[in-house]
NUBA-157561 format. One line per 3 residues: number of its first residue (from 1); their letters; for each residue y, z, x of N, C-alpha, C. Coordinates in steps of 0.02 Angstrom, whole numbers, plus 32768, in hexadecimal, padded with zeros to 4 digits. Each point is the difference from the previous one (the first is absolute). Example, Ala and Ser with C-alpha at 12.3 -4.5 7.8 and 13.67 -1.06 7.14 Angstrom:
# NUBA-157561
1	AS	7EE4:8186:8294:803B:8000:7FD3:803C:8000:802D; 8035:7FDC:7FEE:803B:8003:802A:8037:8025:7FD9
# end
This chain:
# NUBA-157561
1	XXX	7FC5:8000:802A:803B:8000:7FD6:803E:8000:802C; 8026:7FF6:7FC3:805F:7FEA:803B:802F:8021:7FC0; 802E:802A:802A:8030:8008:7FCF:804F:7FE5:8038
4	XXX	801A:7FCD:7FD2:8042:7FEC:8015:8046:801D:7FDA; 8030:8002:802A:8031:8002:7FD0:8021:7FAE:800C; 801C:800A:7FD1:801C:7FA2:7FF7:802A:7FFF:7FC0
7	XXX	8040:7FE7:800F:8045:7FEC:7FCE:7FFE:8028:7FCD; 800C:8054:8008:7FF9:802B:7FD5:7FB7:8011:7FDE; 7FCA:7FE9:8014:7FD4:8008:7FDC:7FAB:8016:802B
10	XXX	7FDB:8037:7FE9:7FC8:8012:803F:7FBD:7FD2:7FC8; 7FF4:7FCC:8048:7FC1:7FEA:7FEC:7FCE:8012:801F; 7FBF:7FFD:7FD2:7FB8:801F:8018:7FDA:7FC6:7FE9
13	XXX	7FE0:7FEC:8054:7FCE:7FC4:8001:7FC4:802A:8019; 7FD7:7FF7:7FD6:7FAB:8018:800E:7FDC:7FCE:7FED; 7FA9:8018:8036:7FEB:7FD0:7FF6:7FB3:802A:7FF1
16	XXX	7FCF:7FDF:7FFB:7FC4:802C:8005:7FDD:7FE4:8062; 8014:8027:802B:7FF3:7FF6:8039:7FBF:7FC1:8010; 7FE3:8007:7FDE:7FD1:7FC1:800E:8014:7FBF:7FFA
19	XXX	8033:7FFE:7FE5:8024:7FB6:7FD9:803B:7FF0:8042; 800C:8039:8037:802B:7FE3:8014:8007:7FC7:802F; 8013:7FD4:801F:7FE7:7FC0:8015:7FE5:7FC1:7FD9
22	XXX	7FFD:7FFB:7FC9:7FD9:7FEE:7FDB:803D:7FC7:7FE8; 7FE5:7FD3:7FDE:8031:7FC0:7FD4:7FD1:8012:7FBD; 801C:7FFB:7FC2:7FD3:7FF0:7FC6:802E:7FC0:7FF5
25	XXX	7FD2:7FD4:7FCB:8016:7FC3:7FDF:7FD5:8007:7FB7; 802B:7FD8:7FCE:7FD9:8002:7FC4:803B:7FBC:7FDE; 7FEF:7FCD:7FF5:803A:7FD4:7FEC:802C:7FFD:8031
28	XXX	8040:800B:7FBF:803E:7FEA:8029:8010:8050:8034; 7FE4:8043:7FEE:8012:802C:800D:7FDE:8013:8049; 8025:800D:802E:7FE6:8018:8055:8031:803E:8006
31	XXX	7FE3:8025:8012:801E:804E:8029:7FCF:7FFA:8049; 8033:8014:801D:7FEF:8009:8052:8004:8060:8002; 7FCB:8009:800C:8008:8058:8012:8005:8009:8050
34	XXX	8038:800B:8001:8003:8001:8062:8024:804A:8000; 7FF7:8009:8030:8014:804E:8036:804B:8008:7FF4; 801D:7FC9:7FF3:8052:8012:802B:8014:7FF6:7FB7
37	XXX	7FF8:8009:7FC8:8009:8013:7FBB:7FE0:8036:7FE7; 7FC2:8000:8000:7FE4:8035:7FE1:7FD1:8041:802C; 802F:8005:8040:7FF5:802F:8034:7FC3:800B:8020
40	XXX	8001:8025:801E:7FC2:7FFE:801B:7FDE:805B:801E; 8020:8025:7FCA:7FF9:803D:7FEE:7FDB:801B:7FD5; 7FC3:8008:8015:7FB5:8032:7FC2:8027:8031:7FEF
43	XXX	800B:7FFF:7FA0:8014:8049:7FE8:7FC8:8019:7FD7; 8013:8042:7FF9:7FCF:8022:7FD1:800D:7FDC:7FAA; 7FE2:8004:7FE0:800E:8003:7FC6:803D:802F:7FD8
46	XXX	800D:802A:801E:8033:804C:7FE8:8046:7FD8:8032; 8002:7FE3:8022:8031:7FE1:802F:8010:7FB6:7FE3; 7FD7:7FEA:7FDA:8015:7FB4:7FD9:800E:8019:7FCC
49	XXX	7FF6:8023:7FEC:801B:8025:7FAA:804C:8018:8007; 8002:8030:8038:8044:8012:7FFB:803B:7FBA:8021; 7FDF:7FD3:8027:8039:7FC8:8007:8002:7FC8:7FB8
52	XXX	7FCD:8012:7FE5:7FFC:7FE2:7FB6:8049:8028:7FE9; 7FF5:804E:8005:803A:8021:7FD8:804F:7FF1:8010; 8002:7FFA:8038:803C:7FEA:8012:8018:7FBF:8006
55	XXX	7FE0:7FC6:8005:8012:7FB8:8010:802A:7FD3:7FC5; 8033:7FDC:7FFD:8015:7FEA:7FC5:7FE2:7FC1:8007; 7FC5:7FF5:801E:7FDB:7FA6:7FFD:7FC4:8016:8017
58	XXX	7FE0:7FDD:7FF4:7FB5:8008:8019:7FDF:7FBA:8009; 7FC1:7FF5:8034:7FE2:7FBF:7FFD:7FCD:800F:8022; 7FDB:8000:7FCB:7FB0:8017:8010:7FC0:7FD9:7FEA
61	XXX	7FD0:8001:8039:7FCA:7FD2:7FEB:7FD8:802F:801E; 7FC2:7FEC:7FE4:7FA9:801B:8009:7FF0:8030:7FBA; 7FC9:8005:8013:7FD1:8021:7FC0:8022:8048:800A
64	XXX	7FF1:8019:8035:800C:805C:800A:804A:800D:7FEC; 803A:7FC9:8011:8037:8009:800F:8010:8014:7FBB; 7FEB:7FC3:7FD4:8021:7FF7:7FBB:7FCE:803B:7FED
67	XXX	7FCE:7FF4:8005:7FD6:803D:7FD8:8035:804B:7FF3; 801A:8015:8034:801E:8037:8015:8041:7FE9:7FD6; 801A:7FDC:7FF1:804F:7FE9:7FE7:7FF1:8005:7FB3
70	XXX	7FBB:7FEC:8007:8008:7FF6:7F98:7FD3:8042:7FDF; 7FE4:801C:8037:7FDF:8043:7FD1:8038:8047:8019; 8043:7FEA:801A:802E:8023:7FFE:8044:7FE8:7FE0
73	XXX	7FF2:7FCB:7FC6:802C:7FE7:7FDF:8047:7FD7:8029; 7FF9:7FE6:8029:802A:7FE6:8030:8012:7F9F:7FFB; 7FA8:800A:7FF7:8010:7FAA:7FD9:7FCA:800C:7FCB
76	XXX	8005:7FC1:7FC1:7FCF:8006:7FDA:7FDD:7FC6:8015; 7FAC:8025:7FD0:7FD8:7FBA:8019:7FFA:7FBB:7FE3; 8037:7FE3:7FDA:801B:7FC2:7FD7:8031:7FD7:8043
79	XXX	8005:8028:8025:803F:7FE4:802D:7FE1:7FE8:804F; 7FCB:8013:7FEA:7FE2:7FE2:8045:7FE6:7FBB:7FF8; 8003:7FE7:804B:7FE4:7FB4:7FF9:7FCB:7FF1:8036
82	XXX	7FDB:7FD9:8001:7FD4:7FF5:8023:7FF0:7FBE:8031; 8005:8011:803E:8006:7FBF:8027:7FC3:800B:802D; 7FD0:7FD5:7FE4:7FBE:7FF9:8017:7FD8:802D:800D
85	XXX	8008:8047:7FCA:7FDA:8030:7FFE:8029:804A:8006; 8027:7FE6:801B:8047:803E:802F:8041:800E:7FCD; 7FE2:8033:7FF9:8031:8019:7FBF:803D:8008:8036
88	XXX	803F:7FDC:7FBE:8049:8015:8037:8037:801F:7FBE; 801F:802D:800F:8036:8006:7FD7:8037:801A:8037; 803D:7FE9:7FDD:8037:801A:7FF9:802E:8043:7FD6
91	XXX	802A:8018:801C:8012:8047:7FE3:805B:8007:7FF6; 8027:8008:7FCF:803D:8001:8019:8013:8055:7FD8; 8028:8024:8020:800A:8026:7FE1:8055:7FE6:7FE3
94	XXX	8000:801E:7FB0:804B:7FEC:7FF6:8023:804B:7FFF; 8038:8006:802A:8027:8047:8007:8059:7FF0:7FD1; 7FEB:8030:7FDB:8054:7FF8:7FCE:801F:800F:801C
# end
């Protein structure tokens, strides 16, 4: 996982560590999971939850990642998409 800050806003790119290096393709849709986006830092589960809590974006792919995002209400499971098996979602938080 990676937490950035960027133009007012903290993004959290996770990945499920096995995926990293990896290209998926499915159609028109390709994600590249590389290191220098989605870090190259093993967290605990209790350590991706709380940058879940704080991040106003999120961009997350793999089974474990999302698993952990949608059975803590973070994304739902209608919003995920699938690119050649590899569940990916996106996260925005909106702050009033």
């Amino acid at each position: 996982m990676k937490l950035l800050h960027t133009q007012g806003e903290i993004l959290l790119a996770a990945a499920d560590a096995a995926l990293i290096n990896r290209d998926i393709r499915e159609g028109k849709l390709h994600l590249r999971i590389v290191p220098e986006f989605y870090g190259e830092t093993v967290v605990s589960d209790e350590t991706f939850l709380s940058s879940m809590g704080m991040c106003t974006i999120a961009n997350l792919v793999g089974k474990h990642v999302i698993g952990l995002a949608v059975e803590n209400e973070y994304v739902d499971s209608e919003n995920i998409i699938y690119i050649d098996g590899v569940p990916h979602a996106q996260f925005a938080r909106i702050v009033e």
